[in-house]
Structures are given as C-alpha cells and as structure tokens.
mmCIF file of the N, C-alpha and C atoms, coordinates in Angstrom:
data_MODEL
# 
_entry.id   MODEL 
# 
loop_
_atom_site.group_PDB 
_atom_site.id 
_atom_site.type_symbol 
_atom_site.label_atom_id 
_atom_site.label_alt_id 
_atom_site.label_comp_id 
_atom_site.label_asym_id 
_atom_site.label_entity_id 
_atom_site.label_seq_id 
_atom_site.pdbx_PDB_ins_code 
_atom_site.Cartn_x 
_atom_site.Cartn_y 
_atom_site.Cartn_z 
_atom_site.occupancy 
_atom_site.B_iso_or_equiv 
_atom_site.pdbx_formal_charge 
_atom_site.auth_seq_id 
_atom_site.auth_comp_id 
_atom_site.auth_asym_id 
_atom_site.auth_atom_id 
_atom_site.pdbx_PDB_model_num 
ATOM 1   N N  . UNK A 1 1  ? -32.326 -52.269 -119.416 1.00 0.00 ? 1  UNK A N  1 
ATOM 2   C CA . UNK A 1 1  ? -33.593 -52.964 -119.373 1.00 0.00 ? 1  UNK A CA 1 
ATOM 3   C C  . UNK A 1 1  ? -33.591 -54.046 -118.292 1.00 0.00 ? 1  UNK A C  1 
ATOM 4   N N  . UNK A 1 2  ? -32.190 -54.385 -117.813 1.00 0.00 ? 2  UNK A N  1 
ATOM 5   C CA . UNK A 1 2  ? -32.138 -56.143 -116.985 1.00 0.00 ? 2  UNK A CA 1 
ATOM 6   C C  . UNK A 1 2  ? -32.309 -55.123 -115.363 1.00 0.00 ? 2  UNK A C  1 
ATOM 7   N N  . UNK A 1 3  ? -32.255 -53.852 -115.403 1.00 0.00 ? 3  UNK A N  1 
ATOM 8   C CA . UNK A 1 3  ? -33.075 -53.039 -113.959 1.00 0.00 ? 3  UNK A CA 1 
ATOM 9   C C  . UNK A 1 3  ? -34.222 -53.135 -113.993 1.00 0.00 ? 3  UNK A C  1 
ATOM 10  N N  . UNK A 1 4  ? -35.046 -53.375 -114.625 1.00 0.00 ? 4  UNK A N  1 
ATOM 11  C CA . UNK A 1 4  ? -36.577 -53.503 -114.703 1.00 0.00 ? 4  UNK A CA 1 
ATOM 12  C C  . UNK A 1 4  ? -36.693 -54.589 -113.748 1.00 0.00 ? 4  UNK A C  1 
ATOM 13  N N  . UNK A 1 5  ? -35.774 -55.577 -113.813 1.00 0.00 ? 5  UNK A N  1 
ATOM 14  C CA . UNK A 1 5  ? -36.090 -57.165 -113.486 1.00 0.00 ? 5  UNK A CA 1 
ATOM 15  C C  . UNK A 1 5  ? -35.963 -56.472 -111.120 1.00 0.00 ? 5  UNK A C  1 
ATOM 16  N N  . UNK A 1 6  ? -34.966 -55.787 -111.400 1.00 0.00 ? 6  UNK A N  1 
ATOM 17  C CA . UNK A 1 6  ? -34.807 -55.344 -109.917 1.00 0.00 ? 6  UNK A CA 1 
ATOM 18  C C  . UNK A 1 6  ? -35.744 -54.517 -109.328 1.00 0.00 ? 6  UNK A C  1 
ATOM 19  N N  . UNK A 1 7  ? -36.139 -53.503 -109.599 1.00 0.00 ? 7  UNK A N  1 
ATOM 20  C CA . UNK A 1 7  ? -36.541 -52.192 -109.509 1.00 0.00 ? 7  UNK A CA 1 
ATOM 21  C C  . UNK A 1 7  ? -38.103 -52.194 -109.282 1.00 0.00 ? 7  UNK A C  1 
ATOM 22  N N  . UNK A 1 8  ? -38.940 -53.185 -110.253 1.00 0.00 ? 8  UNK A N  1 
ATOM 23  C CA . UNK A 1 8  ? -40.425 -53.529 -110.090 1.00 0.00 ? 8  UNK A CA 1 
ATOM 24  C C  . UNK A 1 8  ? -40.636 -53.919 -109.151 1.00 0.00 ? 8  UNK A C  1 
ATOM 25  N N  . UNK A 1 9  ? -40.187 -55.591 -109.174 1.00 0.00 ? 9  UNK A N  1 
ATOM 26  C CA . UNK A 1 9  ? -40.468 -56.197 -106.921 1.00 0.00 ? 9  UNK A CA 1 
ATOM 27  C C  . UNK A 1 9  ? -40.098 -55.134 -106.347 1.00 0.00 ? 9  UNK A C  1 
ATOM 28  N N  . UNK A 1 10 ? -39.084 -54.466 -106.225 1.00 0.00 ? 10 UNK A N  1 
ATOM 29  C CA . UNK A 1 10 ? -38.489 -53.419 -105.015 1.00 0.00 ? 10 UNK A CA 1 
ATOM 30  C C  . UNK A 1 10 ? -39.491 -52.908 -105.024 1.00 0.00 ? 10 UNK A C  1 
ATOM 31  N N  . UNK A 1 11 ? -40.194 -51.907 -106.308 1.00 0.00 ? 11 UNK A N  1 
ATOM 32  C CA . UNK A 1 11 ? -41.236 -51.056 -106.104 1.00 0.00 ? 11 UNK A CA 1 
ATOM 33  C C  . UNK A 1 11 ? -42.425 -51.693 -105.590 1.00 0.00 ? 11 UNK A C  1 
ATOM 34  N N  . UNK A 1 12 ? -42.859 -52.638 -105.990 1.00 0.00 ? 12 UNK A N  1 
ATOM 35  C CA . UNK A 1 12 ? -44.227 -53.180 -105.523 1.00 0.00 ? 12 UNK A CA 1 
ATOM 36  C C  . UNK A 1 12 ? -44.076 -53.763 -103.887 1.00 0.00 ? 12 UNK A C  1 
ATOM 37  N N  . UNK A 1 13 ? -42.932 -54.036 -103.719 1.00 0.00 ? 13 UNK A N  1 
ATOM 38  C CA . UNK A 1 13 ? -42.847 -54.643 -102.660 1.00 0.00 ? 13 UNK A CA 1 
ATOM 39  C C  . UNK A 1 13 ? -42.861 -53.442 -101.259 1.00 0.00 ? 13 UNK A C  1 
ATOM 40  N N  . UNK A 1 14 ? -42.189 -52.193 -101.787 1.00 0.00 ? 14 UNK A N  1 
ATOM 41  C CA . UNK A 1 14 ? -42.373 -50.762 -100.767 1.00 0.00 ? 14 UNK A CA 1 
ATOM 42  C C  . UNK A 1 14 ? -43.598 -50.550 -100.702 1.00 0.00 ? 14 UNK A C  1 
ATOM 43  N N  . UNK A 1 15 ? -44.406 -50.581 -101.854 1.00 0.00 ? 15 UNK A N  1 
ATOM 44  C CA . UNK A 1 15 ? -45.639 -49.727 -101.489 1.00 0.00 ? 15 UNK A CA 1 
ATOM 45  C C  . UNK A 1 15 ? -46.603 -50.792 -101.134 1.00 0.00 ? 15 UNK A C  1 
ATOM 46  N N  . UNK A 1 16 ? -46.128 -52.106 -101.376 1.00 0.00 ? 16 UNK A N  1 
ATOM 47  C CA . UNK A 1 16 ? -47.331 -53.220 -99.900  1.00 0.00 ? 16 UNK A CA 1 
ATOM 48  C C  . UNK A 1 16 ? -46.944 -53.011 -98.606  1.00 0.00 ? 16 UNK A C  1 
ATOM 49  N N  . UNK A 1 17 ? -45.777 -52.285 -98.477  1.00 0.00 ? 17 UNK A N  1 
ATOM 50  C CA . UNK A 1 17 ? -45.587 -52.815 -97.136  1.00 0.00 ? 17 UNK A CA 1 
ATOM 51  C C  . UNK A 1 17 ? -46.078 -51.457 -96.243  1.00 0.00 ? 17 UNK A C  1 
ATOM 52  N N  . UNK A 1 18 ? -45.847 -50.673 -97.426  1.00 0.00 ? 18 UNK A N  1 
ATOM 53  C CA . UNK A 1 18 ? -46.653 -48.825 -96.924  1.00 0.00 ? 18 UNK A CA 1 
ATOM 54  C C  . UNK A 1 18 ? -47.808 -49.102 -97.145  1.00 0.00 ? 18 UNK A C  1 
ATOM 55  N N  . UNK A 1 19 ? -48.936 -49.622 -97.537  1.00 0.00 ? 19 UNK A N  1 
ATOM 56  C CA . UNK A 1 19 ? -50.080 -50.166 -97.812  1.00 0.00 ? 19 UNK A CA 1 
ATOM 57  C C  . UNK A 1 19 ? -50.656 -50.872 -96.165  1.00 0.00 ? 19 UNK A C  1 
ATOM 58  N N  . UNK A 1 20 ? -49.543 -51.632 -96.272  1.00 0.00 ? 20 UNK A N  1 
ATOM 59  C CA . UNK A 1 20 ? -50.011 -52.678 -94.773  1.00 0.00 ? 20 UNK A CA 1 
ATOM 60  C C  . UNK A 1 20 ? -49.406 -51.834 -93.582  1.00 0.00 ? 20 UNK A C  1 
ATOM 61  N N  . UNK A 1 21 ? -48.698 -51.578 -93.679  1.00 0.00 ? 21 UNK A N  1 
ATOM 62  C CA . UNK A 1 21 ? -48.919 -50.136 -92.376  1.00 0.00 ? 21 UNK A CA 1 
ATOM 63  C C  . UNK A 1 21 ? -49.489 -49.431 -92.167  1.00 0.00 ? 21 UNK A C  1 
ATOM 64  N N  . UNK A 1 22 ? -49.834 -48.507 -92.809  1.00 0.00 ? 22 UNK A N  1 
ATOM 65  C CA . UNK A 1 22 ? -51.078 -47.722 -93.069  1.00 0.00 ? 22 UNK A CA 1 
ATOM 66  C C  . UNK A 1 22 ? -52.145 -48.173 -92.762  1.00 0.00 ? 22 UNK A C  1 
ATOM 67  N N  . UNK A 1 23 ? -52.434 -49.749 -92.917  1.00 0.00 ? 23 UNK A N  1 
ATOM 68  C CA . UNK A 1 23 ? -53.688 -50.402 -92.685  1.00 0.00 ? 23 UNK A CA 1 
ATOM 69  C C  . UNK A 1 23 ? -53.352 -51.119 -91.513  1.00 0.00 ? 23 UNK A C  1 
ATOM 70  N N  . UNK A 1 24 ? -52.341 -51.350 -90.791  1.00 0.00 ? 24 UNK A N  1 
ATOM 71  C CA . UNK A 1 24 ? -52.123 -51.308 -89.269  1.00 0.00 ? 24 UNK A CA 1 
ATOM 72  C C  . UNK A 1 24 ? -52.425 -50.373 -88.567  1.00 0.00 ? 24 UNK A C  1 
ATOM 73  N N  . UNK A 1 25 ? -51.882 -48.746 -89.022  1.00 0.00 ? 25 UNK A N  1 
ATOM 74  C CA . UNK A 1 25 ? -52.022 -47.919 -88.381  1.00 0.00 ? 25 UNK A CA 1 
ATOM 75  C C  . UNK A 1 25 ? -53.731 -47.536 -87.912  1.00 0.00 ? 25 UNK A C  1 
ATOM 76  N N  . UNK A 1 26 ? -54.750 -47.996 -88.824  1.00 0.00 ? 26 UNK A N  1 
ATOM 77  C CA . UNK A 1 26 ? -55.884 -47.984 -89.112  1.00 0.00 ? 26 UNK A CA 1 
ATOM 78  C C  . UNK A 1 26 ? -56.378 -48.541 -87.902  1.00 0.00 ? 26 UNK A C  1 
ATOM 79  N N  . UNK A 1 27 ? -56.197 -49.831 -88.185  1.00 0.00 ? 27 UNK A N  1 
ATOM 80  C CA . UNK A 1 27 ? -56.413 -51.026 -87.347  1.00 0.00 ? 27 UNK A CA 1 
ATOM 81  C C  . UNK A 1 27 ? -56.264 -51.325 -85.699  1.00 0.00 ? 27 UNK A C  1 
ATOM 82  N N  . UNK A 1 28 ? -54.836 -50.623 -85.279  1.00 0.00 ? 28 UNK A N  1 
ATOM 83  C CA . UNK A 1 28 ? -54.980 -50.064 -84.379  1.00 0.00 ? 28 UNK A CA 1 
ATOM 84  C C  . UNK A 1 28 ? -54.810 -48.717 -83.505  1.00 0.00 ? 28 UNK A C  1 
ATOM 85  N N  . UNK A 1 29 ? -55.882 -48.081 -84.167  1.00 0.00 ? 29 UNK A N  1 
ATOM 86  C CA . UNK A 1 29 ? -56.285 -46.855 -83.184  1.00 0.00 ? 29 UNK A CA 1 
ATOM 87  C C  . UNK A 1 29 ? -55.956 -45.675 -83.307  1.00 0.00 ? 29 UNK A C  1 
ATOM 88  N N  . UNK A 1 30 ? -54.279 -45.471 -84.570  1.00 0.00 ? 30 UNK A N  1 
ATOM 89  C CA . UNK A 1 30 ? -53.882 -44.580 -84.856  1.00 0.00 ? 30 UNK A CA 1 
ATOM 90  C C  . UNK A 1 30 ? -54.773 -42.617 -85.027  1.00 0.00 ? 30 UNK A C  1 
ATOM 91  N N  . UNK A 1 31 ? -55.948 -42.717 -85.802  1.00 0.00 ? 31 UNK A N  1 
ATOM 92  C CA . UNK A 1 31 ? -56.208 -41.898 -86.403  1.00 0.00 ? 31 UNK A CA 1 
ATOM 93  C C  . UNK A 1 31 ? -57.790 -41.593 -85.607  1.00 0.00 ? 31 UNK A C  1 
ATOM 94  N N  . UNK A 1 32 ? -57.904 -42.202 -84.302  1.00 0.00 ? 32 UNK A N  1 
ATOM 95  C CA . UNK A 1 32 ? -59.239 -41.852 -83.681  1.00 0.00 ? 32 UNK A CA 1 
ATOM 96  C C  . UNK A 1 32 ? -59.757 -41.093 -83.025  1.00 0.00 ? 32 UNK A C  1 
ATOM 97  N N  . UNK A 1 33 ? -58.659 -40.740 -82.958  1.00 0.00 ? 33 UNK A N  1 
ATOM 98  C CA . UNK A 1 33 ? -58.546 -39.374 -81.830  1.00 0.00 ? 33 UNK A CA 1 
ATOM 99  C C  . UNK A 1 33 ? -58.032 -37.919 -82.826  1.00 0.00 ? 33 UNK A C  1 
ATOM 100 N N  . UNK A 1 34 ? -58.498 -37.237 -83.648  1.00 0.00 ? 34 UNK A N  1 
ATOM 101 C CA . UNK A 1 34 ? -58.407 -36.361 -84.878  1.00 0.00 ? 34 UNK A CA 1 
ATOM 102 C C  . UNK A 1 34 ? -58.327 -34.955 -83.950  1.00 0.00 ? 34 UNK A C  1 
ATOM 103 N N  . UNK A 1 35 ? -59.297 -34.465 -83.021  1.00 0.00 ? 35 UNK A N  1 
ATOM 104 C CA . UNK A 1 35 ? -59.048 -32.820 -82.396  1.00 0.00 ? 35 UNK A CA 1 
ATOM 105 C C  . UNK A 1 35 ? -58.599 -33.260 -81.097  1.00 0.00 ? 35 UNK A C  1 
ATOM 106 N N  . UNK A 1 36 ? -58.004 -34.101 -80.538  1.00 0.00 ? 36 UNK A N  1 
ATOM 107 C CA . UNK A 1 36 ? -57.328 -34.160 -78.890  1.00 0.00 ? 36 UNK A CA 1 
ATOM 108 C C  . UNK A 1 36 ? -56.155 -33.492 -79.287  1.00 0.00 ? 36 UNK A C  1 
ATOM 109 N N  . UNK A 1 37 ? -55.732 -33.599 -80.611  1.00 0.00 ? 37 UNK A N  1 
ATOM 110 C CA . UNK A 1 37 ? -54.209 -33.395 -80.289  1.00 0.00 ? 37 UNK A CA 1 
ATOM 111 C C  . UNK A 1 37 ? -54.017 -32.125 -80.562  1.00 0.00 ? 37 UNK A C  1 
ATOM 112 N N  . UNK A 1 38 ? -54.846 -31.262 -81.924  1.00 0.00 ? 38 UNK A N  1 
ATOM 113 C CA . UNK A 1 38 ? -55.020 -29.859 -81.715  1.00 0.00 ? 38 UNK A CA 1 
ATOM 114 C C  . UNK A 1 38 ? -55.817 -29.413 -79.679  1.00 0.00 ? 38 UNK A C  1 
ATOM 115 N N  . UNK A 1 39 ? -56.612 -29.891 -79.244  1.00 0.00 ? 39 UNK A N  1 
ATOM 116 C CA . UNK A 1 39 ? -57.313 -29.197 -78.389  1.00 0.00 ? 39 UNK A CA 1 
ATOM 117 C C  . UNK A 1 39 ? -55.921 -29.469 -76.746  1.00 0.00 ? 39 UNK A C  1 
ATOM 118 N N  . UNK A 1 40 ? -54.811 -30.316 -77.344  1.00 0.00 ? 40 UNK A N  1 
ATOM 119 C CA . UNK A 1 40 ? -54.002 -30.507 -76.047  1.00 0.00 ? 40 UNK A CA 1 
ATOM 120 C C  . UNK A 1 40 ? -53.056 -29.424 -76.222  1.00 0.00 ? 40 UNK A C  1 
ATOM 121 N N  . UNK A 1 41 ? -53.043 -29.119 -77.955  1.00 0.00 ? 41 UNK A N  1 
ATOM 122 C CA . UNK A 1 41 ? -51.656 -27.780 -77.737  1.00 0.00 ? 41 UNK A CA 1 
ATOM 123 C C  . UNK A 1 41 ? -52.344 -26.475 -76.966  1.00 0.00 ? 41 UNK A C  1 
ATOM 124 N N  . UNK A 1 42 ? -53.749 -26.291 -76.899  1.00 0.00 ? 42 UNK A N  1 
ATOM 125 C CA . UNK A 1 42 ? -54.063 -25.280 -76.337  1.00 0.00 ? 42 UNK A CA 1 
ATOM 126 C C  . UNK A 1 42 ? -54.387 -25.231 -75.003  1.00 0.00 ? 42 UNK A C  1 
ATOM 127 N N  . UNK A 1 43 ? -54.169 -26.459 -74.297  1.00 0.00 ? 43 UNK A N  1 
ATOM 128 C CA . UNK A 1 43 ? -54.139 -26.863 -72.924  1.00 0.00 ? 43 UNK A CA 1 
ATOM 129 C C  . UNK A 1 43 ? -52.799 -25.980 -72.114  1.00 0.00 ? 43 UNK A C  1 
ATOM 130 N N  . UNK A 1 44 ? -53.243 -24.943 -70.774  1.00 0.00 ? 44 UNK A N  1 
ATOM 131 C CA . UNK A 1 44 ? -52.264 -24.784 -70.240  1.00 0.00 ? 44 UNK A CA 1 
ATOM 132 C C  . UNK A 1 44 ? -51.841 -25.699 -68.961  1.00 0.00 ? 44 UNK A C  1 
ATOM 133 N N  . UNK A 1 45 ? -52.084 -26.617 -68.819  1.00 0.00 ? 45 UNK A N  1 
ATOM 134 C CA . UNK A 1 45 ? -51.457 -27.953 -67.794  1.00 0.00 ? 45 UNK A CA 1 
ATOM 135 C C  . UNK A 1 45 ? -49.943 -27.978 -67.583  1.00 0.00 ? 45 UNK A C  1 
ATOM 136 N N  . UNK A 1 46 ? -49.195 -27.535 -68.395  1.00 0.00 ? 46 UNK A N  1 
ATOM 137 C CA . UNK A 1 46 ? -48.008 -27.282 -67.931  1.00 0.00 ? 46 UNK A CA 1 
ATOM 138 C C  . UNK A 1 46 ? -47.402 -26.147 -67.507  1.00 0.00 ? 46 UNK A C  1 
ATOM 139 N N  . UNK A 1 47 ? -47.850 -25.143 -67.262  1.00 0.00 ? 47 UNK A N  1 
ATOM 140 C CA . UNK A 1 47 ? -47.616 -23.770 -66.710  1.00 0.00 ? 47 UNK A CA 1 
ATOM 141 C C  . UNK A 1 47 ? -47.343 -24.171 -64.900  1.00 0.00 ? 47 UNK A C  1 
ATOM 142 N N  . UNK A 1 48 ? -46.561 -23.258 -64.633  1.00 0.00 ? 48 UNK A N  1 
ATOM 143 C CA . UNK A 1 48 ? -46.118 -23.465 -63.310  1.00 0.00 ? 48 UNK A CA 1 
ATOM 144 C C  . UNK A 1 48 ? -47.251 -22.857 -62.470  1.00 0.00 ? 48 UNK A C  1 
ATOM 145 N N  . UNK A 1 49 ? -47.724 -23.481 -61.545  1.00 0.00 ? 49 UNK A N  1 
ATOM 146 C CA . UNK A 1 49 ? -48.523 -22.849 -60.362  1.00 0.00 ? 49 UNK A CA 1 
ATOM 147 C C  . UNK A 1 49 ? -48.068 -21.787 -59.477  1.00 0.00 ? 49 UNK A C  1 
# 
C-alpha cells in the first residue's frame, strides 16, 4: 500500500507532462500540414535525371 504513496505523483506527473507536449506539439505547428506528407511520398524528385 506505502507504493501508492510513489506510483500516483509518478503517474500523474507522466501524463502532465504527455499532456503538455502534446499541447506544445499543437502550439507549434506540429499537425498543420496533415496531406504534404502523404502527397511527398508520392513525389518523384528524387529519381535520377
């Protein structure tokens, strides 16, 4: 039961900090660009001339 006393902060404390990343990642710019990155795998720009 005296793991409870450890284990809760640990837990609450991972998932604020995955919380506030996530809401960094948000914040800056991460997720704005949604079909460039499918429409670049079908880009042939790297093929040899």
């Amino acid at each position: 039961m005296n793991v409870l006393i450890y284990l809760l902060p640990m837990a609450l404390g991972l998932g604020l900090a995955g919380l506030f990343g996530f809401m960094w990642a948000l914040k800056s710019g991460q997720y704005n660009d949604v079909d460039g990155a499918a429409l670049r795998v079908l880009s042939d720009d790297d093929l040899p001339k």
